[in-house]
C-alpha beads as a LAMMPS data file, in Angstrom:
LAMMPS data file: protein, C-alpha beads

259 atoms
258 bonds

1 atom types
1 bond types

-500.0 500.0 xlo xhi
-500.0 500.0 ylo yhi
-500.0 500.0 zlo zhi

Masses

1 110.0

Atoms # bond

1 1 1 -16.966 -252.093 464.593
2 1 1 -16.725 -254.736 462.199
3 1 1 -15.542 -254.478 458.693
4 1 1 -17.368 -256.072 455.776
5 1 1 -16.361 -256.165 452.093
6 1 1 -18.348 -257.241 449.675
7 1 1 -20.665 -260.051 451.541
8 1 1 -17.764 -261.222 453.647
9 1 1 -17.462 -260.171 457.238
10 1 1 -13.953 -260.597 458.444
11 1 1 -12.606 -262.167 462.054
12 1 1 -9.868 -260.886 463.049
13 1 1 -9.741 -262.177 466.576
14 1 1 -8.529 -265.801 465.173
15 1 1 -6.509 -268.251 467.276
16 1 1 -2.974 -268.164 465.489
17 1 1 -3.549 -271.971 465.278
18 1 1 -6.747 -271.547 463.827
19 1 1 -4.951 -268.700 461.271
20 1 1 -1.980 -271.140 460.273
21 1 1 -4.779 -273.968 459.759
22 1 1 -4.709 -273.001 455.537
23 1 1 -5.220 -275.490 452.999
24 1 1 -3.273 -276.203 449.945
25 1 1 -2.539 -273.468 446.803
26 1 1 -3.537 -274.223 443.534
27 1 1 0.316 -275.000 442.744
28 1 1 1.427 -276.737 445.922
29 1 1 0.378 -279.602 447.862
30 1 1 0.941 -278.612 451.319
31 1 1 -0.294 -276.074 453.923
32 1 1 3.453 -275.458 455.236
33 1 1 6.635 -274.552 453.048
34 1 1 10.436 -273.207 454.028
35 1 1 11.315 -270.293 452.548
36 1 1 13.462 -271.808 450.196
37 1 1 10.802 -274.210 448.622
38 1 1 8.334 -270.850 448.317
39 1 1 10.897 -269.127 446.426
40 1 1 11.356 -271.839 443.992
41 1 1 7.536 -271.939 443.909
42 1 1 6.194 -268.459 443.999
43 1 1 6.004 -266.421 440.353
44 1 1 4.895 -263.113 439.456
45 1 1 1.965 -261.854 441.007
46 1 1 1.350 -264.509 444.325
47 1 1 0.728 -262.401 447.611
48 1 1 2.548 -262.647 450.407
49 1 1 1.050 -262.020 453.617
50 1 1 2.347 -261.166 457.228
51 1 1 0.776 -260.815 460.387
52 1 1 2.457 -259.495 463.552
53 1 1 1.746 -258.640 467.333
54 1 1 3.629 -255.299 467.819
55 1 1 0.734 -252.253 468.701
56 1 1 1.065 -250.652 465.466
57 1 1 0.410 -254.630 463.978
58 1 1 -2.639 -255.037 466.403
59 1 1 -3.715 -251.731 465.843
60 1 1 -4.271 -252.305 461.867
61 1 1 -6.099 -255.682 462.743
62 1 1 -8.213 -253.924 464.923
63 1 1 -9.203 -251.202 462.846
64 1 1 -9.836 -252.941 459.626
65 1 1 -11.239 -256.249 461.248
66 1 1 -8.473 -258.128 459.788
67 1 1 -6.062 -260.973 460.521
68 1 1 -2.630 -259.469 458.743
69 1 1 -1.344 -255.881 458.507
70 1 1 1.176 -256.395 455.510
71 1 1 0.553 -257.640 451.841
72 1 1 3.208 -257.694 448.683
73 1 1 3.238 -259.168 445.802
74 1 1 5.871 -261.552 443.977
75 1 1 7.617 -259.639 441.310
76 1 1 9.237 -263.056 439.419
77 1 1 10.628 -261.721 435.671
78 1 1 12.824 -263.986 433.311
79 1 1 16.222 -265.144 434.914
80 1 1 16.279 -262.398 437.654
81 1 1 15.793 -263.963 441.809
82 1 1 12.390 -263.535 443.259
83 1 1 11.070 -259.906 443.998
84 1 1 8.557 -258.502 446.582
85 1 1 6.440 -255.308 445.400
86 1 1 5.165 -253.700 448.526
87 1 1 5.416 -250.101 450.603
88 1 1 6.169 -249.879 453.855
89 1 1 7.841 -247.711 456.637
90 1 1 11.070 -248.679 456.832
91 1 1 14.002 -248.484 454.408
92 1 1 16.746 -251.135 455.725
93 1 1 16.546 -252.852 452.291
94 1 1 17.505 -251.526 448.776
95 1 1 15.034 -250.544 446.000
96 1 1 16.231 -252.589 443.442
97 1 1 14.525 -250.333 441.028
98 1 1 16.357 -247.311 441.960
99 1 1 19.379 -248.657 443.731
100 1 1 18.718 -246.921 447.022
101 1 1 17.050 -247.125 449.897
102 1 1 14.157 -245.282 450.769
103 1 1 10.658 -245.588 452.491
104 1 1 7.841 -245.618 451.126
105 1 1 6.830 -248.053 447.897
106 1 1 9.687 -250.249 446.528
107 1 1 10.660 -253.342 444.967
108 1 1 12.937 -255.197 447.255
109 1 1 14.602 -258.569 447.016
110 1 1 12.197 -261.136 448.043
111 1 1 13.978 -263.376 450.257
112 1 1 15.503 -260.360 452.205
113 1 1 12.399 -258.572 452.465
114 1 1 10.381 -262.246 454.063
115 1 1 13.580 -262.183 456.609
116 1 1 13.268 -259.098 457.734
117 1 1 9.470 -259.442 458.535
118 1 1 9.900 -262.590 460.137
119 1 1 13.501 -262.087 462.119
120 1 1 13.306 -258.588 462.730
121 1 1 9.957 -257.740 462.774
122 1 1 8.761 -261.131 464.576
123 1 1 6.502 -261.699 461.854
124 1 1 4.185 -264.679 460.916
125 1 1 4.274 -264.793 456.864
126 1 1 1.688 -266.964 454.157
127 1 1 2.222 -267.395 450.808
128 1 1 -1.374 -267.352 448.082
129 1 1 -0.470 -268.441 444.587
130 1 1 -2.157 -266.791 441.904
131 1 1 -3.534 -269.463 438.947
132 1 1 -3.116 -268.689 436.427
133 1 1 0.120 -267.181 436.455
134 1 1 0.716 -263.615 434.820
135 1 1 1.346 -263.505 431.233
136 1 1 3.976 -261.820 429.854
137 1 1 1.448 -258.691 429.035
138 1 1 0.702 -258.380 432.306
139 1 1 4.095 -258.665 433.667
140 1 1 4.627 -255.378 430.937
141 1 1 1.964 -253.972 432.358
142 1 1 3.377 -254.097 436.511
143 1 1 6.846 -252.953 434.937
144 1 1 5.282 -249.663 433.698
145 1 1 3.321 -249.610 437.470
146 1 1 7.144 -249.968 439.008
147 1 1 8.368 -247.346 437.178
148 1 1 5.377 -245.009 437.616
149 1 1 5.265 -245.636 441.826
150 1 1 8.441 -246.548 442.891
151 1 1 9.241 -244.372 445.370
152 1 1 5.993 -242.989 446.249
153 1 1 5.768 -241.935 449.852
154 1 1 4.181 -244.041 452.859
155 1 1 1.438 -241.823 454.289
156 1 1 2.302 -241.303 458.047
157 1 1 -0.390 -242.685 460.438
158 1 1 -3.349 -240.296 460.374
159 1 1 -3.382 -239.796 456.266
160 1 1 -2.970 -243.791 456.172
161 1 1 -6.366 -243.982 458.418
162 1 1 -7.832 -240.945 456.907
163 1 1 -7.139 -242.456 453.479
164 1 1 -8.900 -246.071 454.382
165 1 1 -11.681 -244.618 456.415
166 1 1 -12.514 -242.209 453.329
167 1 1 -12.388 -245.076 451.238
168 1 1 -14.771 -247.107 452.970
169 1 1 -17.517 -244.791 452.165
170 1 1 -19.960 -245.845 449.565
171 1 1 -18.689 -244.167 446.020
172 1 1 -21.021 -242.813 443.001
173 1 1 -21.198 -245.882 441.213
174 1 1 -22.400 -247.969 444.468
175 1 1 -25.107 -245.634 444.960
176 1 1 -26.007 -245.887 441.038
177 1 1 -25.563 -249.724 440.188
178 1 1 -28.270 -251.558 438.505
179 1 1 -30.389 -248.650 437.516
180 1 1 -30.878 -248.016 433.773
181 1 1 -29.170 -245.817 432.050
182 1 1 -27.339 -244.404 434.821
183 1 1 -25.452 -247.082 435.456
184 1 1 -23.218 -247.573 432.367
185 1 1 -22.308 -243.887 432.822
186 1 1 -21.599 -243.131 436.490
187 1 1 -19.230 -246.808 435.839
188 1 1 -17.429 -244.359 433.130
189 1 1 -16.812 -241.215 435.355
190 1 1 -16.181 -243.459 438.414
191 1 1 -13.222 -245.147 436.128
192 1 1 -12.169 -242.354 434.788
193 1 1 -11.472 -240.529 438.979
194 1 1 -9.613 -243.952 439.377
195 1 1 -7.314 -242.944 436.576
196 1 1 -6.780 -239.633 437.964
197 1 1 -6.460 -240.533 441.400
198 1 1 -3.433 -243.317 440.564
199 1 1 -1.549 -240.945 438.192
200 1 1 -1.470 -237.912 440.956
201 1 1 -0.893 -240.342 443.695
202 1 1 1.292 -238.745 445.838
203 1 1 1.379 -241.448 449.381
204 1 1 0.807 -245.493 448.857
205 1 1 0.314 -248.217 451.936
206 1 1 0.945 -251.607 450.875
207 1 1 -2.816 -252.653 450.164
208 1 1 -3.234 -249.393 448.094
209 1 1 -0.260 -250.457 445.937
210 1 1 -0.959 -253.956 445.236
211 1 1 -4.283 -253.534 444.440
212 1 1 -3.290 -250.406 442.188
213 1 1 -1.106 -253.045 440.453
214 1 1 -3.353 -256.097 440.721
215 1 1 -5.798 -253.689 438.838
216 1 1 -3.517 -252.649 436.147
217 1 1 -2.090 -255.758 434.972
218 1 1 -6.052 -257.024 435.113
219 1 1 -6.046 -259.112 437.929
220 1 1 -8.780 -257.218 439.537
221 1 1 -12.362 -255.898 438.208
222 1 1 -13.211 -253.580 440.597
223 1 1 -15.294 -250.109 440.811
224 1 1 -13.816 -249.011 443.942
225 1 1 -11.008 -246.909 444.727
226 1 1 -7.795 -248.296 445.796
227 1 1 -7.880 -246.566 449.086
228 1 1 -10.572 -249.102 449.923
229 1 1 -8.068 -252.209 450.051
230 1 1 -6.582 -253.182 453.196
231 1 1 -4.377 -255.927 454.327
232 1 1 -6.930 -257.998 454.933
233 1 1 -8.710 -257.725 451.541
234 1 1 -6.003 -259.936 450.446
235 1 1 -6.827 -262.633 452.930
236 1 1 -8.765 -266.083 452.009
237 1 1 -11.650 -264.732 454.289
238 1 1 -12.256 -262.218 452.190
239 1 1 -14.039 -261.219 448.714
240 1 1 -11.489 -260.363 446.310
241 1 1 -13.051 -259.010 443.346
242 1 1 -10.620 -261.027 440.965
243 1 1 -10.831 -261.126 437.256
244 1 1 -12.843 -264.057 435.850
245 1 1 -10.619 -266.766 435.165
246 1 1 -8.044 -265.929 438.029
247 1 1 -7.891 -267.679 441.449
248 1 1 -5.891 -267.228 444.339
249 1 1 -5.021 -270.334 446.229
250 1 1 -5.483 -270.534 450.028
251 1 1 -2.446 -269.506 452.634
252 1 1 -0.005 -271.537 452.408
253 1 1 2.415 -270.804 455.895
254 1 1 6.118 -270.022 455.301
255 1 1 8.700 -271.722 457.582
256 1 1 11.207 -269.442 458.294
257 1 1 14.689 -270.507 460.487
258 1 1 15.001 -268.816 463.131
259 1 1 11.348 -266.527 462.718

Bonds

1 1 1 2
2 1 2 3
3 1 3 4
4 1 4 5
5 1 5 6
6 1 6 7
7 1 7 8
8 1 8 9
9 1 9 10
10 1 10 11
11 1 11 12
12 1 12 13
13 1 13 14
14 1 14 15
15 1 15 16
16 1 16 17
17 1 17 18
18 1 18 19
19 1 19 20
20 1 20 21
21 1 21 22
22 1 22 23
23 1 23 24
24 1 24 25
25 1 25 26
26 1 26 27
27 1 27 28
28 1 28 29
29 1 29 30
30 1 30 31
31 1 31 32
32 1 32 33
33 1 33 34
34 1 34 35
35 1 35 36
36 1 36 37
37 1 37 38
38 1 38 39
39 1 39 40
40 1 40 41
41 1 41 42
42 1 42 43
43 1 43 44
44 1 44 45
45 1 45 46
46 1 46 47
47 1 47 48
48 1 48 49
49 1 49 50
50 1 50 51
51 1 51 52
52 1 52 53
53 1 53 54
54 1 54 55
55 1 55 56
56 1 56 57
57 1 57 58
58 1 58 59
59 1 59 60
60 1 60 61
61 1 61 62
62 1 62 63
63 1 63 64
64 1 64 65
65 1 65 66
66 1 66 67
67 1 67 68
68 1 68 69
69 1 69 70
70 1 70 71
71 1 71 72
72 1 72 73
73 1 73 74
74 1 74 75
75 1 75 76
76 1 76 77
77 1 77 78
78 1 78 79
79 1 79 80
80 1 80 81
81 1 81 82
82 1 82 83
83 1 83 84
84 1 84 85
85 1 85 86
86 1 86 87
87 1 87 88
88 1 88 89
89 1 89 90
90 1 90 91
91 1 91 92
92 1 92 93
93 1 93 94
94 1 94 95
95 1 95 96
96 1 96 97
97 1 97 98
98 1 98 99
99 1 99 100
100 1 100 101
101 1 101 102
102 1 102 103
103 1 103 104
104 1 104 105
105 1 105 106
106 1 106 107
107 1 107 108
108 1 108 109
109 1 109 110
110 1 110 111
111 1 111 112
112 1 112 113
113 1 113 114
114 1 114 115
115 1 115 116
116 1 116 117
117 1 117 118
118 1 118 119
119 1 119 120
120 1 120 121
121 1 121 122
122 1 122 123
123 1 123 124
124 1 124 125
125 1 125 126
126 1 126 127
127 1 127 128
128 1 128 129
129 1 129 130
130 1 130 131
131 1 131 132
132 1 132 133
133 1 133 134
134 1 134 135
135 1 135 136
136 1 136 137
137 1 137 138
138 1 138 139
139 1 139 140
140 1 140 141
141 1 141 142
142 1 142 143
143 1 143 144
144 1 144 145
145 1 145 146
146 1 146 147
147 1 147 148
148 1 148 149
149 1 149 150
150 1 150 151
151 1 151 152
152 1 152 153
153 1 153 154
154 1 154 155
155 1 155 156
156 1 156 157
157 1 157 158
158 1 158 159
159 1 159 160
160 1 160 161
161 1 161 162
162 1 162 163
163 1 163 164
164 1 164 165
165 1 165 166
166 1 166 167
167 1 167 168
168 1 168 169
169 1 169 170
170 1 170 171
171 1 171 172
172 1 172 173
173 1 173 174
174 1 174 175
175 1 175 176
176 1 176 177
177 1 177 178
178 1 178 179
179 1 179 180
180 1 180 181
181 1 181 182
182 1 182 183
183 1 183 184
184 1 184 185
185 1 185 186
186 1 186 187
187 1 187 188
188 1 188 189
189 1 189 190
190 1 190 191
191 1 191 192
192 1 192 193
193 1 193 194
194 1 194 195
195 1 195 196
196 1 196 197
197 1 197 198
198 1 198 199
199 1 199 200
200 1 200 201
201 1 201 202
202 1 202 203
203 1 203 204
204 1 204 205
205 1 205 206
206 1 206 207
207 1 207 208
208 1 208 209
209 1 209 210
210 1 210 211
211 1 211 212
212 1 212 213
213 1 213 214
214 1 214 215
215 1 215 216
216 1 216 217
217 1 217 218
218 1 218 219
219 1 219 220
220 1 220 221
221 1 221 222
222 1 222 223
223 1 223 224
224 1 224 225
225 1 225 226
226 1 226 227
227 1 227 228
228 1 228 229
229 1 229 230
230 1 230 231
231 1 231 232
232 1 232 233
233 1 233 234
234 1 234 235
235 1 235 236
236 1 236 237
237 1 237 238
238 1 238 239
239 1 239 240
240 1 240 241
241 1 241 242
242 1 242 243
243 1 243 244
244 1 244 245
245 1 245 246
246 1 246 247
247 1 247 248
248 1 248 249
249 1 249 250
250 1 250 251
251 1 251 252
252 1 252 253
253 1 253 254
254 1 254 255
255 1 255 256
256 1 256 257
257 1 257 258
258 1 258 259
């Protein structure tokens, strides 16, 4: 059953040669970096991508037609070392917002967090560079989003599918767009659910959360919910509905020693 977003029909079944075939970001002029260059390079609100061949990995490809199954995003404020924002399962790393570990969503330290993908989890790992960098607005803007979600639960496996599945389904404002008069207000009351399904969120995956985030700092113009992000919206293949005026460079592979 293949997934489409937007006009964009997704492959999943890629040759990994084919997948690590990306071309240059917008603020790097290779296709390949260590991890050390990409954490020199990467500021507040690049992606970071990982793709892996466990069953659970395959298992998201399959589903949502996509070539990765895990997405974060660079959390890069002032003095302080890189950060990843992301949720997942486990909770091997600490929440640097809290100072504990726990599941679910957290902000972790970024070149920890791209070691344990790649080393433990035998993951393959892309950088995309946002241009133009966040502002320092926006960066406001994901600190109140890290204080409002940290923490928040990972759904287990059947809410995470039951959550994207439901999300796939067309909302109001699809059915109403473009027709007069209707349109301006179903936008309204669809905007105004968003705002009241983010603020009684109670269980985040890691799409969910960075395109909750993307959205709030203004990243993203979107009218769907964020239960309709996966993984692979985040991917080059994709549509991302982006703000006008932001781009997100191609992925850019991340050598890792010893991944």
């Amino acid at each position: 059953m293949p997934a489409t977003h937007g006009t964009v029909t997704r492959r999943r079944e890629q040759d990994d040669d084919e997948i690590g075939e990306s071309r240059s970001g917008e603020r790097a002029y290779t296709n390949m970096l260590t991890l050390n260059q990409a954490l020199e390079e990467t500021r507040t609100g690049d992606l970071w991508l990982f793709r892996g061949g466990s069953g659970p990995d395959r298992a998201i490809q399959t589903l949502t037609n996509a070539p990765v199954n895990h997405v974060g995003m660079t959390v890069a404020i002032d003095d302080l070392p890189p950060l990843i924002w992301h949720a997942e399962l486990g909770d091997k790393l600490v929440d640097l917002w809290t100072g504990t570990n726990h599941r679910g969503v957290q902000l972790n330290d970024l070149q920890q967090s791209v070691l344990q993908w790649t080393q433990r989890y035998h993951q393959r790992c892309w950088l995309r560079q946002l241009t133009p960098p966040a502002n320092r607005e926006q960066e406001n803007k994901l600190l109140r989003v890290i204080a409002r979600m940290d923490g928040t639960a990972f759904p287990t496996t059947m809410r995470l599918t039951g959550r994207w599945l439901r999300g796939r389904l067309p909302n109001a404002y699809d059915w109403a767009r473009g027709i007069p008069f209707v349109d301006k207000k179903v936008r309204e009351s669809t905007q105004r659910r968003k705002e009241r399904q983010r603020l009684g969120l109670e269980a985040a995956y890691c799409a969910e959360t960075v395109a909750i985030t993307y959205e709030e700092m203004g990243l993203l113009a979107t009218d769907k919910y964020s239960n309709w992000f996966d993984p692979g919206s985040f991917w080059s293949g994709d549509s991302l509905p982006l703000t006008p005026g932001y781009a997100l460079g191609d992925e850019i592979e991340i050598a890792v020693a010893g991944g």
